[in-house]
matplotlib code that plots the C-alpha trace (Angstrom):
import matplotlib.pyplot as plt

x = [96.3, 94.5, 95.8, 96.3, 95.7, 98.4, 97.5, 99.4, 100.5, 98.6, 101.3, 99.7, 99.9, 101.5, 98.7, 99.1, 97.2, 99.5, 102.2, 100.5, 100.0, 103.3, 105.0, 102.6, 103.0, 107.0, 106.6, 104.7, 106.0, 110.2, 110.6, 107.9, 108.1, 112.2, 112.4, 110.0, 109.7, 108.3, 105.7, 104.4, 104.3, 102.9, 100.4, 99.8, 97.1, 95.7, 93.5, 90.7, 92.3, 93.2, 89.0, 88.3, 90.8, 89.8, 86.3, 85.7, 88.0, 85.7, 83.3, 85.7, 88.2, 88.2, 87.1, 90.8, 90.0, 88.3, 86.2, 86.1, 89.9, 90.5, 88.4, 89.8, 93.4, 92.2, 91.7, 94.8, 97.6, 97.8, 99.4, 99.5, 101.8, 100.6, 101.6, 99.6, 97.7, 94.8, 91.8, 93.2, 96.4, 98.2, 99.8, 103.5, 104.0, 102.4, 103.6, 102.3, 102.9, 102.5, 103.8, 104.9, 107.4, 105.7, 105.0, 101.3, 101.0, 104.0, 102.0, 98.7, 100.7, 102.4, 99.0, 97.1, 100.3, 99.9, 96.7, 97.5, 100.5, 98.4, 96.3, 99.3, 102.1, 105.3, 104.1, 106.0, 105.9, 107.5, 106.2, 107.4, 107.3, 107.5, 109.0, 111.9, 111.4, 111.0, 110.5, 113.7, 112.2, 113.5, 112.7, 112.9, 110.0, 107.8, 107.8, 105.7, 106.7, 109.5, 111.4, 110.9, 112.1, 111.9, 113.3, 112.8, 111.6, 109.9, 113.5, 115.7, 112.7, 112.0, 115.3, 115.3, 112.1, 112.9, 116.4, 114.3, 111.7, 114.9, 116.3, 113.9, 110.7, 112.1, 115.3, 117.1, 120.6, 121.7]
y = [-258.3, -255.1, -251.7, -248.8, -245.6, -243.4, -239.8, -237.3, -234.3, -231.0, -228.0, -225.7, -221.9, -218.9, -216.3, -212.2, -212.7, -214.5, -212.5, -209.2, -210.9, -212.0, -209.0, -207.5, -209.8, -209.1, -205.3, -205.8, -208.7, -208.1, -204.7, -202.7, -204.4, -204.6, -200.8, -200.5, -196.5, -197.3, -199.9, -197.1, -194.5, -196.3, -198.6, -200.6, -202.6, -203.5, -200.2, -200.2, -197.4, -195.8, -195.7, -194.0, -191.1, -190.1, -190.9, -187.3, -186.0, -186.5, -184.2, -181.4, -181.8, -179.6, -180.4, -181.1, -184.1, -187.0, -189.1, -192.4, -192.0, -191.7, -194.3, -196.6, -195.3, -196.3, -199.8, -200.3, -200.2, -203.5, -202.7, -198.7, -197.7, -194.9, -192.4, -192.9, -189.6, -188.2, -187.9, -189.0, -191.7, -190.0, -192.4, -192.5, -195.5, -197.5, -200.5, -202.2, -206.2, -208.3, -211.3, -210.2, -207.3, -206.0, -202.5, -202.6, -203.6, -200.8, -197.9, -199.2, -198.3, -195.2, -194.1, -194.7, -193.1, -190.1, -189.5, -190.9, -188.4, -185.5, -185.9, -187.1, -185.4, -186.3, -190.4, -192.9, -195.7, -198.7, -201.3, -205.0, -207.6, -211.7, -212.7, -214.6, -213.3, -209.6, -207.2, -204.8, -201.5, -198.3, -196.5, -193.1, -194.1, -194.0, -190.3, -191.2, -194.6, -194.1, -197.3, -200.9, -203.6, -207.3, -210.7, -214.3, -215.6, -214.4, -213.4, -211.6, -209.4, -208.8, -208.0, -205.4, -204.2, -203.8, -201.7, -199.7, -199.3, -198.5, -195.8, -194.4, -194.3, -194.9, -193.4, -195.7, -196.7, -200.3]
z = [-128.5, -127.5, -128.4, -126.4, -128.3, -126.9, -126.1, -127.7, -125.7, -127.1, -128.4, -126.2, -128.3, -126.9, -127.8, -128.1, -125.1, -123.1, -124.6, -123.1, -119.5, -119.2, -119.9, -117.9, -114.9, -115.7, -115.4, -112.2, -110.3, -111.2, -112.0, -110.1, -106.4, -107.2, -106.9, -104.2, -104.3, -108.5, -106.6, -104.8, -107.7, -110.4, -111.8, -114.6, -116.6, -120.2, -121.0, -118.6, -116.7, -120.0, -121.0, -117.6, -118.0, -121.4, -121.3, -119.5, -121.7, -124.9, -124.1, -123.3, -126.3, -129.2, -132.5, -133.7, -132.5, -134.3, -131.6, -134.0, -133.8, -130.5, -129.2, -132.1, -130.6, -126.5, -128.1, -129.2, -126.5, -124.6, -121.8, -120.0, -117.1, -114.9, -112.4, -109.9, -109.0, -107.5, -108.9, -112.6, -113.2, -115.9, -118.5, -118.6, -121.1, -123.6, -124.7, -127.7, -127.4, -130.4, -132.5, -135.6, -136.3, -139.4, -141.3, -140.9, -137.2, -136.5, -138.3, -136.7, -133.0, -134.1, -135.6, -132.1, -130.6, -132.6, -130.9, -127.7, -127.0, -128.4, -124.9, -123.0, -124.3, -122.2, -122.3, -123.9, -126.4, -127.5, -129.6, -128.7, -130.7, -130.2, -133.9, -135.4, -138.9, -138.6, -141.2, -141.9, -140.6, -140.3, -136.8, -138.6, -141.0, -137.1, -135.3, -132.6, -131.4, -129.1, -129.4, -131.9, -129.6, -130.6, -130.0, -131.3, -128.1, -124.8, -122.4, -125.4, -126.1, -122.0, -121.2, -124.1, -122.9, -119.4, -120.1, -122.3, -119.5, -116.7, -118.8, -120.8, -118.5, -115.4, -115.3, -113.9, -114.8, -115.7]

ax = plt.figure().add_subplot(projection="3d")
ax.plot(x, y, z, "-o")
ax.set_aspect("equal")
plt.show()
């Protein structure tokens, strides 16, 4: 009798990564070309755009501000939304994705918001976060994050996000 080792199916891991580029890919693909006058007004992506706006900045800021900081805070956000504008996007939103809902990871994104906000004042933050145990957090405990949105699995926390992005960035009733 000969024996057929069966193969077992690999548990493929949803990553921070994967959690960034599907939010990402939500923002762009549903709510973006849905309202096709936002398509045309605004972009989005993971930083990139972000380093090329303030990256002429540095030179020109003040001394208030601590370089090692701020390039520590354009590492940070995941994913940016932008108005797009000639010669310079402006940031409009940042949205912080990650898997765990804890204190540490929260005051690392408020922190980098802080910053952020001082060089783009009337921008926007939320922090998301992919976790079925979160931490018991107050929102008043962060000044600079502008909503704490999470869910136990990929659709509770979109839909949250994208009412929060309707109303609060877009303004756009639901």
């Amino acid at each position: 009798m000969i024996r057929v080792a069966k193969k077992k199916s690999k548990k493929t891991e949803y990553t921070k990564n994967d959690f960034e580029k599907d939010i990402m890919s939500r923002i762009k693909r549903e709510f973006l070309k849905e309202y096709q006058e936002l398509d045309e007004r605004f972009d989005i992506d993971r930083g990139k755009m972000l380093r090329a706006v303030i990256e002429p900045l540095l030179d020109t800021l003040s001394l208030d501000f601590d370089r090692r900081k701020i390039k520590r805070a354009m590492e940070m956000p995941a994913i940016i939304i932008y108005r797009k504008t000639q010669p310079n996007p402006q940031p409009v939103c940042f949205v912080y994705a990650e898997f765990h809902f804890k204190q540490a990871l929260i005051t690392n994104a408020d922190n980098a918001t802080k910053l952020l906000k001082s060089l783009f004042p009337k921008a926007v933050a939320v922090y998301a976060a992919l976790d079925k145990e979160p931490e018991k957090i107050k929102k008043s405990k962060f000044k600079h994050l502008d909503e704490l949105i999470y869910g136990s699995d990929f659709e509770e926390c979109w839909t949250k996000l994208r009412s929060f992005l309707a109303e609060s960035v877009f303004g756009i009733s639901q």
